[in-house]
N, C-alpha and C positions, 0 to 999 in steps of 0.2 A: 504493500500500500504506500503512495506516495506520501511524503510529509506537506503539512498544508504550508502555506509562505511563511507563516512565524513560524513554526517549528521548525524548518530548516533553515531558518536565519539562527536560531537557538543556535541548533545544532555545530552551525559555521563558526558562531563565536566561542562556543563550549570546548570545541576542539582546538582551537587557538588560546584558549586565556586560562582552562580548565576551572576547579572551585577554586571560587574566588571568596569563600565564607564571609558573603557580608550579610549582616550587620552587626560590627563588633560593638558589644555592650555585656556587661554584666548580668543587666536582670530587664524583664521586662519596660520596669518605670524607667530602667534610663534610654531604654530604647524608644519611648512615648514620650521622654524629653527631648529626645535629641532629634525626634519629630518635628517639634517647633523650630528648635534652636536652627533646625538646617532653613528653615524659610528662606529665601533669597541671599546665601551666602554658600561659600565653598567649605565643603568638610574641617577642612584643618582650622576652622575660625570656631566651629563646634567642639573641634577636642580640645580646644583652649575652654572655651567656656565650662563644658565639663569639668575638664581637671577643675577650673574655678572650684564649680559646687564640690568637688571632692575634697579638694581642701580646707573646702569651710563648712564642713560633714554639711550638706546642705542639699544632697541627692538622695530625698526624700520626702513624700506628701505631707507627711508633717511638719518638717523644717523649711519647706519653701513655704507654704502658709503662715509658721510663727516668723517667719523672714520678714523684714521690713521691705517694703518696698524701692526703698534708695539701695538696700544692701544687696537687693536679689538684682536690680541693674547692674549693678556696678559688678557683680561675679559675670553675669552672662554677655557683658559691654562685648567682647570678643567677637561675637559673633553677630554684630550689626545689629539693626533696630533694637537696641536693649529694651528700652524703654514698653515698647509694644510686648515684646516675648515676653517680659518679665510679666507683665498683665496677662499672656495669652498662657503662659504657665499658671499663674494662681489660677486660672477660672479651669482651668484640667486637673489640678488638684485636688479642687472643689470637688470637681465630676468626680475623679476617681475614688474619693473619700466613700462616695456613694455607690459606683460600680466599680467591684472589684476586677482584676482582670480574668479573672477565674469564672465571677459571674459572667463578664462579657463575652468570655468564650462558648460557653452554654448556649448561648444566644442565637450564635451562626452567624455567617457573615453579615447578614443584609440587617438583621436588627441591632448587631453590633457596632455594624457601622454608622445607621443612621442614629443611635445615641452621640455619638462621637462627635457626628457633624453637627449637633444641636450645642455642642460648645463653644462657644465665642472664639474665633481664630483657628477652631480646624477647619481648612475646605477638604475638601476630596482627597488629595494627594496628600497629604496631612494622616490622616482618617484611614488611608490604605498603607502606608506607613507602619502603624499603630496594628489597623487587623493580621495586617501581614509576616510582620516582622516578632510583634510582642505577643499578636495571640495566636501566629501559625495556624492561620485559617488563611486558604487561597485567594487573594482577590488583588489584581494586578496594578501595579503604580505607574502610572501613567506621569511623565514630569515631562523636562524640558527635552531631555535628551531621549528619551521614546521617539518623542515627537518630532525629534530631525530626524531620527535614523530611519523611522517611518515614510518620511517626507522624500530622503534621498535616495530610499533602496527602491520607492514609486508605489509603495504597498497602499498608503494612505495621505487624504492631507492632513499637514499639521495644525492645520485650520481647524477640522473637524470638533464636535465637542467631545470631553471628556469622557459621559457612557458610552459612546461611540465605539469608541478606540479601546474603552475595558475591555466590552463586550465581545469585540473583535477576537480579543488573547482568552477571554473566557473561552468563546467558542472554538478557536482553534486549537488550545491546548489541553491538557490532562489535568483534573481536578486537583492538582497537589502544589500543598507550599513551598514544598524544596526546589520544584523546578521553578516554580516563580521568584522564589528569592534570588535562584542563582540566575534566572535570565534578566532582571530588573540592576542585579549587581554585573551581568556583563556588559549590559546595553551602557552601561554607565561609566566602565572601566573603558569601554568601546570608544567613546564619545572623547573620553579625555586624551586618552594616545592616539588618536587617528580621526577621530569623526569631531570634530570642534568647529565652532563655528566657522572657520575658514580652514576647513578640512586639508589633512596633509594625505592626500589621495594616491602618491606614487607608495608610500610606503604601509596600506593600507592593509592587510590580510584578509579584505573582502574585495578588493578593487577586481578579481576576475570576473565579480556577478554583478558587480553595481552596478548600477544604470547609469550611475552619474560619469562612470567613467570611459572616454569615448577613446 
């Protein structure tokens, strides 16, 4: 049986970059932190901020709540909009206080998720982050860099909305979270060595089948 267009785009980058085990975190909460914390910035401004709350035992529902609010900016500043994450962290706190992640696994994807988005500051990609990563329930992350590799291998546009493009990896792939973790962390490993926005296309390990490459 042939593989459908994303599974053998999986399979092209799998074979090149192998497990790539991400998401590296400790426990669940800090993978739901590091949710936010990633909003609009690059990784290594997140393991800064981390470390921050690790040093100031502060990677915790409880301690980011009895956290002042000037204290919990000033640890998470590393990683851009302090200000906003530091508020978009208390009000997931709040939540979580009240759903545990245990609970929310119970749940299943689709109700687990829409709790999540009813928090102030998760959207979608946020939200699948969190199901995905923390409660090991399949539902696929669609971000910036899906969304070009998409766009350039001619599979889909980047334009499209968001359930679109889920729905798409729903359907075409295998109901499990391992292979979505690992394809959401190659697409993304993909992106940063080769697929950038000004793509370095001679030295590409997919340049035989890309379209963009003439």
């Amino acid at each position: 049986m042939t593989d459908s267009p994303l599974l053998a785009l999986y399979h092209s980058l799998n074979a090149h970059y192998g497990d790539l085990e991400w998401w590296p975190a400790d426990s669940a909460f800090e993978i739901a932190v590091g949710a936010i914390l990633t909003q609009n910035t690059d990784w290594r401004n997140v393991e800064k901020a981390l470390g921050n709350l690790k040093s100031a035992n502060v990677l915790s529902i409880e301690a980011i709540l009895e956290t002042s609010t000037d204290q919990l900016e000033m640890l998470v500043r590393p990683s851009g909009y302090f200000r906003m994450k530091a508020d978009r962290l208390k009000h997931l706190c709040e939540f979580l206080e009240l759903n545990s992640f245990d609970a929310l696994k119970k749940m299943g994807r689709d109700q687990a998720r829409g709790r999540l988005l009813s928090v102030k500051g998760v959207g979608p990609e946020t939200a699948d982050d969190i199901v995905l990563y923390a409660l090991d329930i399949p539902s696929f992350v669609i971000d910036t860099y899906t969304r070009r590799l998409l766009e350039r291998f001619g599979l889909y546009s980047s334009k499209l909305k968001y359930p679109v493009l889920q729905a798409a990896f729903h359907q075409q792939l295998p109901e499990d979270a391992s292979l979505f973790k690992q394809y959401h962390a190659l697409i993304v490993e993909h992106a940063k060595v080769s697929c950038r926005k000004k793509p370095l296309c001679e030295s590409c390990v997919l340049k035989d089948t890309c379209p963009q490459i003439i």
